[in-house]
ZAMARGU-4260 file (C-alpha; in steps of 0.2 Angstrom, whole numbers, plus 5000, padded with zeros to 4 digits):
<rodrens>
0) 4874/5125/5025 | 4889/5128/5033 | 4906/5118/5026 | 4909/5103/5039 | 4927/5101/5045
5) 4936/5087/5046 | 4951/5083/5056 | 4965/5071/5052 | 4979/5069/5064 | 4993/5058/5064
10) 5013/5055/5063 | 5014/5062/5046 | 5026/5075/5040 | 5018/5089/5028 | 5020/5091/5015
15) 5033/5075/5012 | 5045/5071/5022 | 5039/5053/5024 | 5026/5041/5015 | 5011/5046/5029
20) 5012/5062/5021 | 5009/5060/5005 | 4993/5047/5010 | 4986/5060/5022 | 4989/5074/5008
25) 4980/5065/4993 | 4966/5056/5005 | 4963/5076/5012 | 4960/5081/4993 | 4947/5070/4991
30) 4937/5075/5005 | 4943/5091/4997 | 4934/5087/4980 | 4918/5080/4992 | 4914/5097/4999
35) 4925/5096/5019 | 4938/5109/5026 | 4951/5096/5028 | 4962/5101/5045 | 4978/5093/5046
40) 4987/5089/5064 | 5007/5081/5060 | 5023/5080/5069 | 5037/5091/5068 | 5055/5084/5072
45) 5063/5103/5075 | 5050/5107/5089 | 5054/5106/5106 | 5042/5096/5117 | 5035/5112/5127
50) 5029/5120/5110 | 5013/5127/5108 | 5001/5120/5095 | 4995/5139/5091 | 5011/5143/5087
55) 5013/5132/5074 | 5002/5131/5059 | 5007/5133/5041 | 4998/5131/5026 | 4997/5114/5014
60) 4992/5114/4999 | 4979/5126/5001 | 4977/5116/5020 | 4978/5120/5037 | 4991/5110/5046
65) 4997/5111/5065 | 5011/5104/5072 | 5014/5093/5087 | 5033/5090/5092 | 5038/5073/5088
70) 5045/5065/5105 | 5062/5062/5107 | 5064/5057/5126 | 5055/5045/5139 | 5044/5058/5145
75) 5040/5065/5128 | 5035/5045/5123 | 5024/5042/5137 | 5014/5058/5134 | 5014/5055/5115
80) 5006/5038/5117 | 4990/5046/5129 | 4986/5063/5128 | 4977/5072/5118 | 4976/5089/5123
85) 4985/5098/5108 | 4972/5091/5097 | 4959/5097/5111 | 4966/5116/5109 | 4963/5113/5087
90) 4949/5105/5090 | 4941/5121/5098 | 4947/5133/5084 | 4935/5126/5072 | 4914/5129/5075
95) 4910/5112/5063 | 4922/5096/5066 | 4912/5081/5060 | 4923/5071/5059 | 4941/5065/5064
100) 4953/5053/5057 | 4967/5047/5066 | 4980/5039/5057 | 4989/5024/5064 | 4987/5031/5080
105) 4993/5024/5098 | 4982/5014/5106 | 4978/5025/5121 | 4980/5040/5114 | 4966/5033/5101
110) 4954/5029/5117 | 4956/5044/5122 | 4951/5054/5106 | 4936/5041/5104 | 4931/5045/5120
115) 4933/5065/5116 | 4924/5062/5102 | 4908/5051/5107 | 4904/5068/5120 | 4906/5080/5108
120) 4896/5070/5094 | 4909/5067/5083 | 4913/5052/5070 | 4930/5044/5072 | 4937/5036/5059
125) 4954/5026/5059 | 4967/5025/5043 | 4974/5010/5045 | 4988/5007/5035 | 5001/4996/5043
130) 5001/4981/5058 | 5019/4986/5067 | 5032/4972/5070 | 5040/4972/5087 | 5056/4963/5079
135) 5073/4968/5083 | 5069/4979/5095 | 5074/4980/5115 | 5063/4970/5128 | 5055/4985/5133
140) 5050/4993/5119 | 5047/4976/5113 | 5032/4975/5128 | 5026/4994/5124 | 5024/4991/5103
145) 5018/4975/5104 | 5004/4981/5118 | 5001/4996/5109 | 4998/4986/5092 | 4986/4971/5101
150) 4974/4986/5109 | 4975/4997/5093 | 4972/4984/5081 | 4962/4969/5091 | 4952/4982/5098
155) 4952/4998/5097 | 4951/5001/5081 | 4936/4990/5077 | 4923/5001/5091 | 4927/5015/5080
160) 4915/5025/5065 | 4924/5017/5049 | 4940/5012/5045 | 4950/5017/5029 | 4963/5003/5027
165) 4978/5001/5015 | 4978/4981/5007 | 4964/4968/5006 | 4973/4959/5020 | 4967/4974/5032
170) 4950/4974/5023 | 4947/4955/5024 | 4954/4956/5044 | 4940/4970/5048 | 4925/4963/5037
175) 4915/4962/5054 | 4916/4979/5056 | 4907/4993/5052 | 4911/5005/5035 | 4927/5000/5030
180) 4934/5006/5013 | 4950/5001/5006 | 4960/5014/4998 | 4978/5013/4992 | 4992/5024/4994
185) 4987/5040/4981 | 4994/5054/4969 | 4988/5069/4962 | 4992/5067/4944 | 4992/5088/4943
190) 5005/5090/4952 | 5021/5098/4945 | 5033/5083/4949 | 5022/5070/4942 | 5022/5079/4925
195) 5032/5073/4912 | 5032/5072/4894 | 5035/5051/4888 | 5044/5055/4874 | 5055/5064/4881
200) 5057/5052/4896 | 5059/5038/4881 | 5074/5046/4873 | 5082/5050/4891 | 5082/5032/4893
205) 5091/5028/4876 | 5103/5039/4876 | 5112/5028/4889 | 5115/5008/4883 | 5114/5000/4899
210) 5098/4997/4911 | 5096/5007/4925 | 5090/4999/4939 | 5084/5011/4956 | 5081/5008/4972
215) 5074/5023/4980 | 5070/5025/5000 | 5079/5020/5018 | 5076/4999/5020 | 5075/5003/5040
220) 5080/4988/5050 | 5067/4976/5044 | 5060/4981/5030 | 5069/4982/5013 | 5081/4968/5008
225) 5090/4978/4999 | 5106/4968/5005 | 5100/4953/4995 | 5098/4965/4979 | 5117/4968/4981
230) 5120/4947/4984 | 5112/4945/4968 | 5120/4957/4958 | 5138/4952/4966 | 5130/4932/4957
235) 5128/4943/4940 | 5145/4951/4939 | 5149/4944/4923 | 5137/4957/4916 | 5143/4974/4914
240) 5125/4980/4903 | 5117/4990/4919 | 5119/5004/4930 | 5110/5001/4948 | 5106/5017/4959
245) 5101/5017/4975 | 5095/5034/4983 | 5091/5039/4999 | 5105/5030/5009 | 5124/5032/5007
250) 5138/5020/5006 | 5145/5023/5022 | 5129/5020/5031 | 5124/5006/5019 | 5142/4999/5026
255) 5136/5002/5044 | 5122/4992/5044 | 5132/4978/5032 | 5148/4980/5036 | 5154/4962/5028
260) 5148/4969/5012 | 5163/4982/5006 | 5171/4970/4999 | 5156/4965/4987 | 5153/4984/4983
265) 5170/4987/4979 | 5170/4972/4966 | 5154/4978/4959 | 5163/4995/4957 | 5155/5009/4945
270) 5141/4999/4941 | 5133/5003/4959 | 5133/5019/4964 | 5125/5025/4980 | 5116/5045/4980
275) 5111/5046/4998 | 5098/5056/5004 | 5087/5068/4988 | 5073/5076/4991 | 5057/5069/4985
280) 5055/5079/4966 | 5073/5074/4962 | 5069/5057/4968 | 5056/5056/4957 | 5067/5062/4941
285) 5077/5048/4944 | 5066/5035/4946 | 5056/5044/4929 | 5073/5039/4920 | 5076/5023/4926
290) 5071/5008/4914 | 5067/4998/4932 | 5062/5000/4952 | 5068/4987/4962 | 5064/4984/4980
295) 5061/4968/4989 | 5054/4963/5004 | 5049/4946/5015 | 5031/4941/5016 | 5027/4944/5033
300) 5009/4950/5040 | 5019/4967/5040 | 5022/4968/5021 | 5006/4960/5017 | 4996/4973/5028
305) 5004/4987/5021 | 5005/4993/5002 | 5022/4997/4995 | 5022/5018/4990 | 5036/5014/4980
310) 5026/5002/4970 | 5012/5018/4966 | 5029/5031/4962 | 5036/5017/4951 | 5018/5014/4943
315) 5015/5033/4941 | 5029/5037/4934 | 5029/5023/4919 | 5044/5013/4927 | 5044/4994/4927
320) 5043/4985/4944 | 5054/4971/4951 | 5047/4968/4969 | 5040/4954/4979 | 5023/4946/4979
325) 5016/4955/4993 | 5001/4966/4996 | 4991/4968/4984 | 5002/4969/4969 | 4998/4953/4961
330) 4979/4964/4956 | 4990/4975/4946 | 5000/4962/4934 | 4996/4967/4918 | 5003/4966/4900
335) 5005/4987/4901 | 5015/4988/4918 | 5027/4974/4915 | 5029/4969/4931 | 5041/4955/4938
340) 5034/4948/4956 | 5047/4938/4966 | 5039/4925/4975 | 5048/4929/4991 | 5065/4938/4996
345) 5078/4923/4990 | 5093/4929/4984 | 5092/4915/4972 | 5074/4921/4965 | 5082/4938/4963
350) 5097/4932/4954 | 5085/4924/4942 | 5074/4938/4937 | 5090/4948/4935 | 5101/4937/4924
355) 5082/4936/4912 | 5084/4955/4912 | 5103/4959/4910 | 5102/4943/4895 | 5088/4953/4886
360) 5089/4970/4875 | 5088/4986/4883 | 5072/4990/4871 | 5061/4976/4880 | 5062/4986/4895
365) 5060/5003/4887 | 5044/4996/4878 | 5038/4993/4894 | 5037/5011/4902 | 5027/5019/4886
370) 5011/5024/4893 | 5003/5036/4909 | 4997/5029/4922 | 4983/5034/4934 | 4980/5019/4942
375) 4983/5029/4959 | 4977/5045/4955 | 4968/5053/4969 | 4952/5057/4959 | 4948/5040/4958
380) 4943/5036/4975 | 4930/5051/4976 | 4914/5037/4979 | 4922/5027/4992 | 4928/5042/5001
385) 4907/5048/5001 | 4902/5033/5005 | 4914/5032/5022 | 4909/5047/5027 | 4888/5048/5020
390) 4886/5029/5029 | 4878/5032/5048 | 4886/5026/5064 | 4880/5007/5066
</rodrens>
């Protein structure tokens, strides 16, 4: 029997320059383990909008991948939110696509790939892993993204094959619909830069006397609050027993978006110190080295849909979590992962979680990242992955 192909497409970045990424990446390896040729389609920020699809593929992780451009102008929007015909041109490489996956895909681009697929007796599958917010953007984009996410999400998406979606609050809004699974944000354990030796992590950690606190990632516009972390800490100023890191953004841009807190930043002085943009393995050896991950977000239908990947890096990596109660991170609270949940973005919440951990010994937190964790390795999720794709079209 011949192997059957299955293609993913979507506006991920192989192999990781955003989150998508590494979902796609560890979802494909499943199928992987299930038998499939796994075909990836992503976007490419350094292509020009006229470049050929043919022209572009590269290998993944033993994958193939293809590259649409990802649009930068008017034109290049319009024509990325309805057409299909780069996937059209992959689609006719390969003698045995089954199935396709599109991830968090435009609404009309998505009716047109269902479409495609209904006459060429193909399964379509949506990955569904965030509901968009139209706040704080123009009135016109504003229009688009909010029509866009009604047609994809109210409708679209629930005529299709199955669903893979991201939280219970996805799961439990598609219950009517046909073969849903839920699946979380995944790892794969085996790679090099989740290998890590906890002894040696553990002495890392003590060779410095203060917590380390990390906040690792880009807030965006609506997303992380990461100003309130910095309100908190400017409260707890009396205490000079932590270090807090925050990687992936710099000062100067943190300044930009905030620009009436330099003066907070300067009092907080050495004990905040912002690293900018690292790539994802060095990232990682900090976060490994840190006695806590902080992040924290509002509950919104946009953080409750989605599922934090810094949450799954922090887990992984034996760090403790200080975040909100959003999600579905409340199923994970246990005596081994030391959690602290926030019951919503207050700085005054924060502040009292903080002062808890800055009066406490540095041990308590180091006692709490002393086991692996493979709560999210990729392996796990081998049954509901068959299941998706073994169920019959309803």
């Amino acid at each position: 029997m011949s192997v059957v192909d299955i293609l993913y497409v979507g506006g991920f970045e192989m192999p990781d320059k955003n989150a998508a990424a590494h979902r796609v990446l560890s979802n494909g390896k499943i199928f992987r383990e299930l038998g499939y040729n796994v075909i990836f389609i992503d976007v490419d920020k350094n292509l020009s909008f006229n470049t050929d699809i043919l022209s572009t593929f590269k290998n993944v992780q033993g994958f193939d991948c293809w590259s649409v451009p990802y649009p930068k102008t008017y034109t290049d929007w319009i024509n990325y939110l309805s057409n299909i015909a780069s996937i059209k041109v992959i689609a006719r490489k390969y003698s045995n696509i089954k199935f396709v996956i599109a991830y968090n895909y435009p609404a009309l681009a998505l009716r047109n790939l269902k479409l495609f697929c209904k006459k060429n007796d193909v399964r379509i599958i949506a990955d569904c892993t965030e509901w968009y917010s139209t706040k704080g953007t123009n009135v016109v984009f504003r229009i688009i993204k909010g029509l866009d996410s009604f047609l994809r999400m109210r409708v679209i998406q629930k005529q299709l094959d199955g669903l893979i979606v991201i939280s219970k609050y996805l799961e439990q809004y598609y219950a009517d619909c046909k073969n849903v699974v839920r699946i979380p944000p995944l790892v794969d354990i085996s790679e090099q830069k989740w290998r890590f030796d906890l002894s040696e992590q553990y002495e890392n950690k003590a060779k410095l006397d203060k917590i380390r606190l990390i906040y690792s990632g880009n807030p965006g516009k609506n997303k992380d609050k990461l100003s309130n972390i910095v309100d908190s800490l400017y409260t707890l100023n009396r205490f000079d027993n932590y270090l807090m890191e925050i990687v992936g953004i710099s000062k100067d841009d943190f300044l930009v978006s905030y620009p009436d807190y330099k003066e907070k930043i300067e009092i907080l002085g050495s004990k905040i110190s912002f690293v900018g943009k690292v790539s994802h393995e060095e990232s990682l050896k900090k976060l490994k080295n840190a006695d806590y991950s902080i992040f924290i977000r509002d509950k919104t239908r946009v953080t409750m849909a989605g599922f934090p990947t810094k949450f799954v890096e922090s887990i992984t990596c034996s760090t403790s979590v200080i975040t909100s109660d959003v999600s579905d991170l409340r199923d994970y609270l246990s005596d081994d992962l030391k959690m602290h949940l926030i019951e919503n973005d207050s700085v005054a919440n924060i502040t009292k979680v903080l002062e808890s951990i800055f009066s406490s010994d540095k041990s308590d937190a180091m006692q709490r990242g002393k086991q692996n964790n493979d709560s999210f390795h990729f392996m796990k999720y081998q049954e509901s992955m068959r299941k998706l794709l073994s169920d019959k079209r309803g």
